[in-house]
Each structure stands twice: as C-alpha cells, then as structure tokens.
C-alpha positions in Angstrom: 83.1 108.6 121.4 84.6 111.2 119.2 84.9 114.8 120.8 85.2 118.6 119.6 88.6 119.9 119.8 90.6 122.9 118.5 94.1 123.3 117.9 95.8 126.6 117.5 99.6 126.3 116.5 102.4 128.9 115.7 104.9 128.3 112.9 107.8 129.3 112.2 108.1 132.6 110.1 111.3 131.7 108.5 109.0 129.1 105.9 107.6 130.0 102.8 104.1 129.8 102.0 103.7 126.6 100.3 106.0 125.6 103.2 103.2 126.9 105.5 100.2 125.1 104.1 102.2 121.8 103.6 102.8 122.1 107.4 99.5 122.2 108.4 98.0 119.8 105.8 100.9 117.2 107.2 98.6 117.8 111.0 95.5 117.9 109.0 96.5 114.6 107.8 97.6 113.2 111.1 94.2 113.6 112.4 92.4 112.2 109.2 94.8 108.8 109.7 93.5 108.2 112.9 90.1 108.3 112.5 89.4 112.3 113.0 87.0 114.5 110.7 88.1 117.9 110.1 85.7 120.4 110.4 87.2 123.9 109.8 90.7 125.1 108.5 91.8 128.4 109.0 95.5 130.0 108.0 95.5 133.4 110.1 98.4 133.8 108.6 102.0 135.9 109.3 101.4 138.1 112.5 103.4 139.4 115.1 103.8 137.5 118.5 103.1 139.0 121.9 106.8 138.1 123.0 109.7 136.8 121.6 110.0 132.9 121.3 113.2 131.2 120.0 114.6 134.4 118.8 111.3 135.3 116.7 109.1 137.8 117.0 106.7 136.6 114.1 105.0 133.3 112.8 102.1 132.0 110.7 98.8 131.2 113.0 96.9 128.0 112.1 93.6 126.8 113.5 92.4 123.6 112.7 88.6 122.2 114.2 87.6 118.6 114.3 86.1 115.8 115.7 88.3 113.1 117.0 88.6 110.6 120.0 90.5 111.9 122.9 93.5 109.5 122.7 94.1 110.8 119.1 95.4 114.4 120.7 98.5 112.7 122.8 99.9 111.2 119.3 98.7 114.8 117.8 100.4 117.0 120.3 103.6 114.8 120.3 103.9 115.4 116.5 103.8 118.8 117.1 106.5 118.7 119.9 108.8 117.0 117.2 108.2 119.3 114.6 111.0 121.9 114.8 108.4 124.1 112.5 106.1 124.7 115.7 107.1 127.3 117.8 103.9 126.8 120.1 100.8 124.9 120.0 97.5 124.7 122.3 94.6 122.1 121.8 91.5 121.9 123.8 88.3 119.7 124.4 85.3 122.3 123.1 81.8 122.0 125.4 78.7 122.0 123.5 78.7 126.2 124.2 82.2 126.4 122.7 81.1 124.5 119.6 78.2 126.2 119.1 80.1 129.6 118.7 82.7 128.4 116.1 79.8 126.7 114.7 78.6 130.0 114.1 82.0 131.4 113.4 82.8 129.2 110.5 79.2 130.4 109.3 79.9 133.6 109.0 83.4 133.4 107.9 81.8 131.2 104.5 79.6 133.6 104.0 81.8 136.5 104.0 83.9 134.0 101.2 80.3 133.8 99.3 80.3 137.5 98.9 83.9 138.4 97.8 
C-alpha cells in the first residue's frame, strides 16, 4: 500500500545552482527507482537558517511530495544521511487532512505559474 509522504531537506549553500537541482533530482530519482510517484517538486531556494548548522548559516530548501511504500523512506533517509550535501532533512507520513492541504497548495501554486 503506497502512502503520502513529504520530505523537506536543507543543502548545503556552498553548491551552485545546477549543483542544487542535480541534488534533488539524484533524491527525486531514488524514490522513482523504487517504485514511488512523485507528486510535487518545490526548490524554495537559498534562505537563511534559524541557527547555525556545520558552520553555516544559509542553505537551499527542497520539498519533494510523493507517494511511496513505507519501507522505501529508510533506504531514502539513509541516502540522505550519506550525502555530505544535506545539512538536515525531515520526512513524514501525510493523513488524508495533510494531503488534502498540499493538495490544495500545489493548486494554487500552478496557478499562480499559469498567470506569470
């Protein structure tokens, strides 16, 4: 049975753009592998952190959305463990509330897309 899950992840600020994107499509591609479907990605891009972590006090947000089954997210969450890249990561099982809202989140973010 294939559950909703999100997973937010800091990178490191020290990469370059392309570098950024090729990081998360290399996740992105992790889940795909192992049976997931992606449903949203979003690249919040460089913003400032809260604290300090490893010295840093930026990094490039990422959000990624899919659908996946729930022994998928231990091989996921150990890939980003080994990636030095990945300053900090947090991925969580959506309820059927949850998914509504980004459900209605991704809607209006395409939207606002549509009209620029």
């Amino acid at each position: 049975m294939l559950n909703h899950y999100e997973a937010a992840f800091i990178l490191t600020p020290v990469l370059s753009e392309p570098q950024m994107k090729e990081a998360v499509d290399k996740f992105e591609n992790l889940l795909k592998e192992n049976g997931g479907t992606i449903l949203n990605r979003e690249e919040w891009g460089l913003k400032k952190l809260a604290y300090p972590i490893q010295g840093k006090t930026t990094g490039f947000y990422a959000l990624l959305q899919f659908d996946v089954e729930p022994q998928v997210i231990a091989t996921l969450e150990t890939a980003f463990r080994r990636d030095e890249k990945v300053l900090r990561f947090l991925s969580f099982r959506l309820d059927k509330y949850a998914f509504e809202y980004a459900e209605k989140r991704r809607n209006v973010n395409l939207k606002k897309q549509e009209e620029a």
